[in-house]
DRENKOLBA-472763 format. One record per residue (C-alpha): x, y, z. Coordinates in pm, 1 decimal. Example, Ala and Ser with C-alpha at 12.3 -4.5 7.8 and 13.67 -1.06 7.14 Angstrom:
PT, 1230.0, -450.0, 780.0
PT, 1367.0, -106.0, 714.0
***
This chain:
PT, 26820.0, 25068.3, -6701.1
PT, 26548.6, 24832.9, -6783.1
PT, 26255.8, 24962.9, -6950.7
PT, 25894.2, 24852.9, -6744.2
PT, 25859.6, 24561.8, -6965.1
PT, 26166.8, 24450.9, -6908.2
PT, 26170.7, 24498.2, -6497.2
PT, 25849.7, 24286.2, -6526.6
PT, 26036.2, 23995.3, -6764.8
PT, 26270.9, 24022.9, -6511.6
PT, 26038.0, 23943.0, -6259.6
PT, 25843.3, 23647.5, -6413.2
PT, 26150.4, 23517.5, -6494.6
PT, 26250.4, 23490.5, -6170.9
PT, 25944.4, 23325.9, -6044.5
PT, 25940.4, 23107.3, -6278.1
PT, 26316.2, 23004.3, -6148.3
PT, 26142.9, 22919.3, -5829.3
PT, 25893.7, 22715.7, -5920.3
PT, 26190.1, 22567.3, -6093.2
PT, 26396.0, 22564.4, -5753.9
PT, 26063.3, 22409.6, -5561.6
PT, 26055.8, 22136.8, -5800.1
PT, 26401.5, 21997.6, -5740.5
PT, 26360.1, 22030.2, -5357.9
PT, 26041.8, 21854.8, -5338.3
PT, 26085.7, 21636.4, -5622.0
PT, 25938.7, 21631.8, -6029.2
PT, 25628.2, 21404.2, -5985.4
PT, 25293.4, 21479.8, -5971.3
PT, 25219.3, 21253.4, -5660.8
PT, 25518.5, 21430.7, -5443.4
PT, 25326.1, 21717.7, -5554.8
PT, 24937.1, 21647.5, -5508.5
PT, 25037.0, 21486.4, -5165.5
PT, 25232.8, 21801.8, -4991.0
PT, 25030.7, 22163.7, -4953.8
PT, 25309.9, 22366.4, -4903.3
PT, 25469.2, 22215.1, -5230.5
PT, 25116.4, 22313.2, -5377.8
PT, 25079.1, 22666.4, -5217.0
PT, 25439.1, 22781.1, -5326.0
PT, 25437.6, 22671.5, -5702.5
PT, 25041.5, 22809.1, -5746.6
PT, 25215.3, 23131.9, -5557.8
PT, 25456.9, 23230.2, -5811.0
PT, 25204.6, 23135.0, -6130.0
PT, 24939.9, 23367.5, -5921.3
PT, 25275.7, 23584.7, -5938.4
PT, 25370.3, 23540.3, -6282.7
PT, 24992.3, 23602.3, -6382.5
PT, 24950.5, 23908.0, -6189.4
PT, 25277.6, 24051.9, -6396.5
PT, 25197.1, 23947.7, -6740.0
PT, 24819.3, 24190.9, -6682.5
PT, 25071.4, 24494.2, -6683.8
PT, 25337.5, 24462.8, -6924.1
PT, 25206.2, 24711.5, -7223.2
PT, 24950.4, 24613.2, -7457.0
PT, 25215.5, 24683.0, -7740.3
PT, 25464.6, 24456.3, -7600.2
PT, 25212.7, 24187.6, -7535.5
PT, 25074.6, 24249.3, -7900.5
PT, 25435.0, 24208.2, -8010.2
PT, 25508.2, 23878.5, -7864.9
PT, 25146.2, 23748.9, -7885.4
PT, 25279.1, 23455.5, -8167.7
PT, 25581.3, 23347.6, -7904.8
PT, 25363.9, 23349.3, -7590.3
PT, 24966.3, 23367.5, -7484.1
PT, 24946.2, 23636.9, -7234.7
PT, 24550.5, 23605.6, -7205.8
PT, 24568.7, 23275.2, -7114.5
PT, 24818.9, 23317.5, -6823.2
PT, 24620.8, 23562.6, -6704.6
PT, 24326.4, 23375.0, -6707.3
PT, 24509.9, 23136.2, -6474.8
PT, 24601.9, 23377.2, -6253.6
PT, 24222.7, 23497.6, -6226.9
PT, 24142.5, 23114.3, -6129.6
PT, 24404.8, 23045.5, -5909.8
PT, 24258.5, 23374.9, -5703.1
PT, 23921.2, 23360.3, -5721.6
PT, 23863.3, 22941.2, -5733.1
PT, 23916.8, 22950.6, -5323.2
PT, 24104.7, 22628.3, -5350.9
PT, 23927.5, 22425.6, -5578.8
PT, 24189.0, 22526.2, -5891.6
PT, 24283.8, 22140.0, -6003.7
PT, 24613.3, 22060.8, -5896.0
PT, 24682.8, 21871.6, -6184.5
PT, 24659.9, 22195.9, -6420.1
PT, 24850.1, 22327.4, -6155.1
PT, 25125.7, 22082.6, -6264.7
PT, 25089.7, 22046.9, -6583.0
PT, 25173.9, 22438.3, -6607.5
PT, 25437.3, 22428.9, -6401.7
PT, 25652.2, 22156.8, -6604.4
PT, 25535.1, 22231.0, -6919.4
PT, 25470.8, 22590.1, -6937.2
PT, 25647.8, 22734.2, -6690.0
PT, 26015.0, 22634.8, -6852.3
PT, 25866.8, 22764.6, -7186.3
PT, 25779.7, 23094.0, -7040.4
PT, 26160.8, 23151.9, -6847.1
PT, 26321.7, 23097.1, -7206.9
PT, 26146.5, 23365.6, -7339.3
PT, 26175.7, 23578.2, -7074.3
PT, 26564.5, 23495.5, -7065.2
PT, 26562.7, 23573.5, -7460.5
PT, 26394.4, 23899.5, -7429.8
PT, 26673.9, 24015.4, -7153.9
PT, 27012.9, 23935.3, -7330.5
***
């Protein structure tokens, strides 16, 4: 059984798969993306996802892994994405999701094996 840090590596991992999946359905540029709202809405979904998992993994994990990966920062995003009421740029949007975003799976994957 997976301890809690685990089920919620588990779970970040997975959204960050579908951000992965949305991006080769609707296509890796930036345009395809800052011209379609639903393409917008699902990939800020699962960061807003990932975000809202990273604030409860322990603080001794997250102290642990601090040098690998920035939790306070992807929090941070999540707390913009739900409180900016639609004004979060969609081009930081982007830039996490195909920069960061792969980043973030690999480590997740690594701390599962």
């Amino acid at each position: 059984m997976l301890s809690p840090d685990q089920q919620r590596l588990a779970h970040i991992r997975d959204y960050c798969d579908e951000i992965g999946k949305t991006i080769s359905r609707y296509g890796a540029s930036f345009e395809a993306f800052d011209q379609d709202p639903d393409y917008q809405r699902s990939v800020a979904f699962c960061i807003l996802q990932i975000g809202e998992l990273s604030g409860g993994l322990s603080a001794g994990f997250r102290e642990q892994t601090a040098a690998q990966v920035q939790w306070g920062p992807i929090k941070g995003m999540r707390n913009l994405m739900a409180h900016s009421y639609g004004t979060m740029s969609r081009s930081i949007i982007w830039e996490t999701a195909i920069h960061d975003i792969p980043a973030l799976r690999d480590f997740c994957e690594q701390q599962l094996l």
